[in-house]
C-alpha positions as CSV (number, residue, x, y, z in Angstrom):
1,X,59.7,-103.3,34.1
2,X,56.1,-102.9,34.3
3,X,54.7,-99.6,32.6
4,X,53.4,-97.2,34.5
5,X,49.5,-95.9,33.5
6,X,48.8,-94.3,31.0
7,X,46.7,-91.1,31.3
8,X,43.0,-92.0,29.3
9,X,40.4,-90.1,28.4
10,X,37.3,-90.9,30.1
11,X,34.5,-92.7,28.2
12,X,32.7,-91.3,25.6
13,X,29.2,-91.9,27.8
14,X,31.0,-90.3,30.7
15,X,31.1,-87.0,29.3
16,X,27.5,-85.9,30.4
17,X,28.8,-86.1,34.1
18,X,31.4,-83.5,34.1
19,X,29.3,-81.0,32.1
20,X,25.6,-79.9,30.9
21,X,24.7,-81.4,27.9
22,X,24.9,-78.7,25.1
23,X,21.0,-78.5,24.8
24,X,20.5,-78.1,28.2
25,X,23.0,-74.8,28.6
26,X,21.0,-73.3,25.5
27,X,17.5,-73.6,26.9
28,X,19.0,-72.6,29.7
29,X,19.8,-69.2,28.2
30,X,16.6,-69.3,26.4
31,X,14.7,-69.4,29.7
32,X,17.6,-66.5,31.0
33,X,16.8,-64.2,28.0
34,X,13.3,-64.9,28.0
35,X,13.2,-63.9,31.7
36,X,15.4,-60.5,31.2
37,X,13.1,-59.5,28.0
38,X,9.8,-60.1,30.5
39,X,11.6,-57.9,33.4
40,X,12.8,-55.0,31.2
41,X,9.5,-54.4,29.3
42,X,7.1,-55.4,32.6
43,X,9.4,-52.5,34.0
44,X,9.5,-50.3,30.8
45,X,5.1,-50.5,30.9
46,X,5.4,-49.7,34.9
47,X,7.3,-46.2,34.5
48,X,5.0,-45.6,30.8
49,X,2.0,-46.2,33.1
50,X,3.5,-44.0,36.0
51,X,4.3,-41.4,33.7
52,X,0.5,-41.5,32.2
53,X,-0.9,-41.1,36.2
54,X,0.9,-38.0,36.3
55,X,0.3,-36.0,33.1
56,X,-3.2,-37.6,33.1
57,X,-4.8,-35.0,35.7
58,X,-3.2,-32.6,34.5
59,X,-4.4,-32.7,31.1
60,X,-7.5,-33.9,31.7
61,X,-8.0,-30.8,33.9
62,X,-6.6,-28.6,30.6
63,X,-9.0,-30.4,28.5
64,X,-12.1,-29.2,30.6
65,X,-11.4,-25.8,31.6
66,X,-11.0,-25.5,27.7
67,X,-14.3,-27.5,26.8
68,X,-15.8,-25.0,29.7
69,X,-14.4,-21.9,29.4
70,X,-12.4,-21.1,25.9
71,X,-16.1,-19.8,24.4
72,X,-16.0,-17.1,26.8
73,X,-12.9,-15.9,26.1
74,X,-13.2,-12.8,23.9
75,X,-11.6,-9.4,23.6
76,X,-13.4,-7.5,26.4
77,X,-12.5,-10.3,28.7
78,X,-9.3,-9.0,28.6
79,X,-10.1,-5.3,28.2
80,X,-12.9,-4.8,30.2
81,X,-13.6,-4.2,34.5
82,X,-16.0,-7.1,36.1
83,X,-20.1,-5.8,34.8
84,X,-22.4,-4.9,37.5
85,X,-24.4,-7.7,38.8
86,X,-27.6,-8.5,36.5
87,X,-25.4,-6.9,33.2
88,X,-23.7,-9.2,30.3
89,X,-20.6,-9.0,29.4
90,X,-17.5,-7.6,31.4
91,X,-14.2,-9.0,31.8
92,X,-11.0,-9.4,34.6
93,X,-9.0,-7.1,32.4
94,X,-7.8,-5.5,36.6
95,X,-8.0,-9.4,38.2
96,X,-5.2,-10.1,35.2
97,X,-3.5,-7.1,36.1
98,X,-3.6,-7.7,40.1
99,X,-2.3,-11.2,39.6
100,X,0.3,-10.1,37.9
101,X,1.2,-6.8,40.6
102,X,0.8,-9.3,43.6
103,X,3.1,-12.0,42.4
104,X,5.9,-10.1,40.8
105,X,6.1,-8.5,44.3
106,X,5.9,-11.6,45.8
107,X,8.7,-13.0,43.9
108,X,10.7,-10.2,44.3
109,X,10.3,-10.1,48.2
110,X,9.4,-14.0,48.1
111,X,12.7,-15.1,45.8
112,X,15.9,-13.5,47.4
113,X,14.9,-14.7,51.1
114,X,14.9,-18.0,49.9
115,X,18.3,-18.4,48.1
116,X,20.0,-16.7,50.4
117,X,18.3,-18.8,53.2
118,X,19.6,-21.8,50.8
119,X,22.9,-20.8,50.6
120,X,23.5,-19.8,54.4
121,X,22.3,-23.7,55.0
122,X,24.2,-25.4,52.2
123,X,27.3,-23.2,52.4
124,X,28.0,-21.6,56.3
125,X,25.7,-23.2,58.5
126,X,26.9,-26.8,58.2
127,X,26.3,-28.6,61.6
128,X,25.2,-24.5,63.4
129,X,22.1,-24.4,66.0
130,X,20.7,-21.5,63.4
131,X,20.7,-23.5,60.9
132,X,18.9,-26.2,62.7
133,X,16.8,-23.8,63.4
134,X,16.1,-22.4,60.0
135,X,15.9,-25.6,58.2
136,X,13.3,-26.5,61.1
137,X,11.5,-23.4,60.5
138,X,11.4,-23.9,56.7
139,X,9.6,-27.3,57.0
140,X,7.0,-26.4,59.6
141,X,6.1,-23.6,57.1
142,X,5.8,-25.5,54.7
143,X,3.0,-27.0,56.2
144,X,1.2,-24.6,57.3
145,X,-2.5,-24.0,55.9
146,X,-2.6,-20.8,53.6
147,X,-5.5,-19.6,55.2
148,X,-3.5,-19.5,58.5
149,X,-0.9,-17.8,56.5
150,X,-3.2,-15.0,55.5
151,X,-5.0,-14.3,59.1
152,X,-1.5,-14.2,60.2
153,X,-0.6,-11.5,57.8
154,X,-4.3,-10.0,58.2
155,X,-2.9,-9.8,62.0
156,X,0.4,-8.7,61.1
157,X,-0.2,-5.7,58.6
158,X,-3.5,-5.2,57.2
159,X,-5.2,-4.6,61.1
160,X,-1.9,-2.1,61.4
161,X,-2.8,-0.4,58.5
162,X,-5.9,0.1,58.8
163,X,-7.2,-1.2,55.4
164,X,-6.4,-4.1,52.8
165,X,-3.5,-3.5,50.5
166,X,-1.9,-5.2,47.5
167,X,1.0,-5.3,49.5
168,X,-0.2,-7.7,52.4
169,X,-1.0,-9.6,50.1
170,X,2.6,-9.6,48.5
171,X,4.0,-10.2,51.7
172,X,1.5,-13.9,52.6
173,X,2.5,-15.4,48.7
174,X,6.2,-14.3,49.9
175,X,6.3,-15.9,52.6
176,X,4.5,-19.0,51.1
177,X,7.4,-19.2,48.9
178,X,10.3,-19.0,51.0
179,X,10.1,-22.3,52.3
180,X,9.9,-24.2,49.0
181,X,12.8,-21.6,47.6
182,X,15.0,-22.6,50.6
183,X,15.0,-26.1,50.9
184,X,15.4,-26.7,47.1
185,X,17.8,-24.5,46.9
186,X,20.3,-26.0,50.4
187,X,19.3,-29.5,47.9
188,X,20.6,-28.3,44.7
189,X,23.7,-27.0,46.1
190,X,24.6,-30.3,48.0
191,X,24.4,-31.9,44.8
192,X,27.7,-29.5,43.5
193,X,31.1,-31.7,44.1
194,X,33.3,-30.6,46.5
195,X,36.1,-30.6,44.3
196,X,34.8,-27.8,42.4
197,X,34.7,-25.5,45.3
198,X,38.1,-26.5,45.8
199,X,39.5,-26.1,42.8
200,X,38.4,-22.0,43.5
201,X,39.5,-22.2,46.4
202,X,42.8,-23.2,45.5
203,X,43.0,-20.3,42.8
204,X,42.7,-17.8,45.8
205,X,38.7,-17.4,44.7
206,X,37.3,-15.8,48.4
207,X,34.5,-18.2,49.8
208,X,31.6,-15.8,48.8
209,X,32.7,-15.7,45.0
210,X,33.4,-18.6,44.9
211,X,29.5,-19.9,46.3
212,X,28.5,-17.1,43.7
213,X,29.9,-17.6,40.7
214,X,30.6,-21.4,40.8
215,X,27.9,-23.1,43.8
216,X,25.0,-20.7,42.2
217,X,25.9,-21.0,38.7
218,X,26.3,-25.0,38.9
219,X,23.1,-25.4,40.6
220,X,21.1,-22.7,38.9
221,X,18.7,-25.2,36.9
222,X,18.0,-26.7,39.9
223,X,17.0,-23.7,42.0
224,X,15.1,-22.2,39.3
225,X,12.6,-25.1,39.0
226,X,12.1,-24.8,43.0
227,X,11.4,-21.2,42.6
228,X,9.0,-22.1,39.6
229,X,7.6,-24.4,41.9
230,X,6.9,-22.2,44.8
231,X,5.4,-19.8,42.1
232,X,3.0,-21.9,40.5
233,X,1.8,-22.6,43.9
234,X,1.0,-19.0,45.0
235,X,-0.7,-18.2,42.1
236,X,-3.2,-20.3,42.9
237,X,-4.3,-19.1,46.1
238,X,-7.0,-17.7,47.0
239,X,-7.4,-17.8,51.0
240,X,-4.4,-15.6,52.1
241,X,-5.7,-12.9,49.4
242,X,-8.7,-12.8,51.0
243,X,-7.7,-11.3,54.1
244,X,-4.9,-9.0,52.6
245,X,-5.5,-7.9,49.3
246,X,-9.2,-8.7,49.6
247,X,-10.2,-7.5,46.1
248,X,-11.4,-4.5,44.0
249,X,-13.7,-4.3,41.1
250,X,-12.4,-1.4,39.3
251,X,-8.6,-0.9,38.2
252,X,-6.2,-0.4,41.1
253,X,-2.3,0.1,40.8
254,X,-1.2,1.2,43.8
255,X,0.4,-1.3,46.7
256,X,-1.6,0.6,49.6
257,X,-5.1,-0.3,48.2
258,X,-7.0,-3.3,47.8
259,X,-6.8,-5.1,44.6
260,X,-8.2,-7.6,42.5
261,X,-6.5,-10.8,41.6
262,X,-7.7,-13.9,39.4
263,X,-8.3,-16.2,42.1
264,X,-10.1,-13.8,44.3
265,X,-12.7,-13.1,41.1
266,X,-12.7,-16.6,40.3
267,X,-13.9,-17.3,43.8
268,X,-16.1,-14.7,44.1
269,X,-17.7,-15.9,40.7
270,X,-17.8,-19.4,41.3
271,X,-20.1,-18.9,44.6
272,X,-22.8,-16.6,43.0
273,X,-26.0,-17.9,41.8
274,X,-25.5,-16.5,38.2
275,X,-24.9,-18.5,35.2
276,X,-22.8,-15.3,33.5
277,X,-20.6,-15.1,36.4
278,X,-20.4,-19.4,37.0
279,X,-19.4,-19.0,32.9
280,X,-16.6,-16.0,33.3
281,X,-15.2,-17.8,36.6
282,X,-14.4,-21.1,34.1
283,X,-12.9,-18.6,31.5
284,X,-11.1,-17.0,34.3
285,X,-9.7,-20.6,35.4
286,X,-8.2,-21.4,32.1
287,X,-6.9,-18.2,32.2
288,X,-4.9,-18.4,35.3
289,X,-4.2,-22.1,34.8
290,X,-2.2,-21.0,31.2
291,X,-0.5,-17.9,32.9
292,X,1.4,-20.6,34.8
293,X,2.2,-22.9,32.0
294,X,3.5,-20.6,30.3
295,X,5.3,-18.5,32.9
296,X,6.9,-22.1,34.1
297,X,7.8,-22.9,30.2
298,X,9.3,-19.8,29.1
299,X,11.5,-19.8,32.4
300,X,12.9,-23.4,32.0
301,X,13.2,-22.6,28.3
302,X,16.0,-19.6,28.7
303,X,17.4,-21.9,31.8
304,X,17.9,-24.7,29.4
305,X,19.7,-22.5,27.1
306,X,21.9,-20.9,29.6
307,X,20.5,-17.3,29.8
308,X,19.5,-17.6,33.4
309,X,22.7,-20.3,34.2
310,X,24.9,-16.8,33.1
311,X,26.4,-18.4,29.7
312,X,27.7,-16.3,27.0
């Protein structure tokens, strides 16, 4: 009987054809590792340099309202009513005041309108002509020029009234607000899983207190940096004021007069031909540009931890 074949290894030089040689498959790697190591840091110096575009304005903005302005800051700047023209000194002791009336009742008017507009979007109006229509209505006005916004609310309420008021004013910065407030907040809610609502649901939670305590409450960090962001924004402005609060050099409290704000002295001090007023209008600037920062900071500060979210 002849024996049948026996199963051989194949020849020593043969080897190389059924695999990579072992110096080949660790360059290979080399050259894979090498590559990944380039990638991640050519990306990690993209988002470091992206990150520098952003806070670089923004500092270097800080940096020269301080080199301009921080030597006129003193005590009577704070304390003191704007000087008659041609006198030294004076302050914006009733702009800091007015900026601070005209906002808070902005916000208060300003705030409310636009959560609850967010909610009705986010929460009932799925796939409703009103809602169409509101979310169209919230975009448009959010383009619309502030200085449109106030001869629309000169229109609207100061030619009714007869006269310029703090409130007008309020009632432009609201409406300025409202959009950014609305569509922030319709986005921060659609980021809340659905199984959460169910879950309170399921318990026998009604609809509304359930979008209350749970919708609100998970996207409360959210909304809150929208309505920061709608604030910061308003406090800025200085067209809308000009046709609705218009202004005031002396102190003023009431909502039916007109009344100073920072902006509108800023403005008015900027355009003069004096070098006291050019110098108060910089100090003025970093004054208004700090309230902001801090207002913004302190507010993401107790939302961080959990006053605003409604945590023990």
């Amino acid at each position: 009987m002849s024996a049948s074949p026996a199963h051989t290894l194949p020849p020593e030089g043969d080897s190389g054809r059924l695999r990579p040689p072992t110096d080949f498959r660790s360059k290979r790697m080399r050259l894979n590792s090498a590559r990944r190591y380039a990638v991640n840091h050519l990306v990690t110096g993209l988002a470091l340099l992206s990150m520098v575009l952003v806070i670089a304005p923004l500092v270097a903005i800080l940096v020269y309202l301080i080199y301009k302005g921080a030597s006129s800051l003193n005590l009577a700047f704070f304390t003191h009513v704007p000087a008659p023209v041609g006198e030294p000194g004076g302050g914006m002791a009733n702009a800091i005041l007015g900026s601070g009336i005209v906002l808070a009742l902005a916000s208060l008017m300003g705030i409310p309108v636009g959560i609850a507009a967010g909610v009705y979007l986010a929460e009932f109006g799925r796939g409703k002509m009103l809602a169409m229509a509101v979310r169209f209505t919230a975009d448009v006005l959010n383009g619309v020029p502030s200085i449109v916004m106030g001869i629309a609310i000169y229109s609207l309420i100061v030619m009714q009234q007869k006269h310029f008021s703090a409130f007008a004013g309020g009632v432009a910065l609201a409406i300025m607000m409202v959009p950014t407030i609305t569509r922030t907040t319709e986005e921060m809610l659609a980021t809340v899983p659905h199984a959460i609502r169910e879950a309170a649901l399921g318990l026998g939670v009604p609809k509304w207190r359930t979008v209350l305590s749970v919708s609100l409450k998970t996207a409360s960090p959210g909304i809150i940096t929208g309505c920061m962001l709608a604030f910061a924004r308003v406090a800025g402005e200085t067209a809308p004021l000009l046709f609705t609060a218009f202004g005031n050099q002396f102190w003023s409290y009431r909502l039916t007069e007109p009344i100073a704000a920072l902006p509108l002295q800023i403005y008015v001090y900027a355009i003069s031909p004096y070098d006291e007023w050019h110098r108060l209008a910089w100090a003025g600037s970093l004054v208004l540009i700090v309230m902001i920062m801090v207002a913004v900071t302190l507010v993401r500060i107790y939302a961080g931890r959990g006053v605003l979210k409604g945590a023990s």
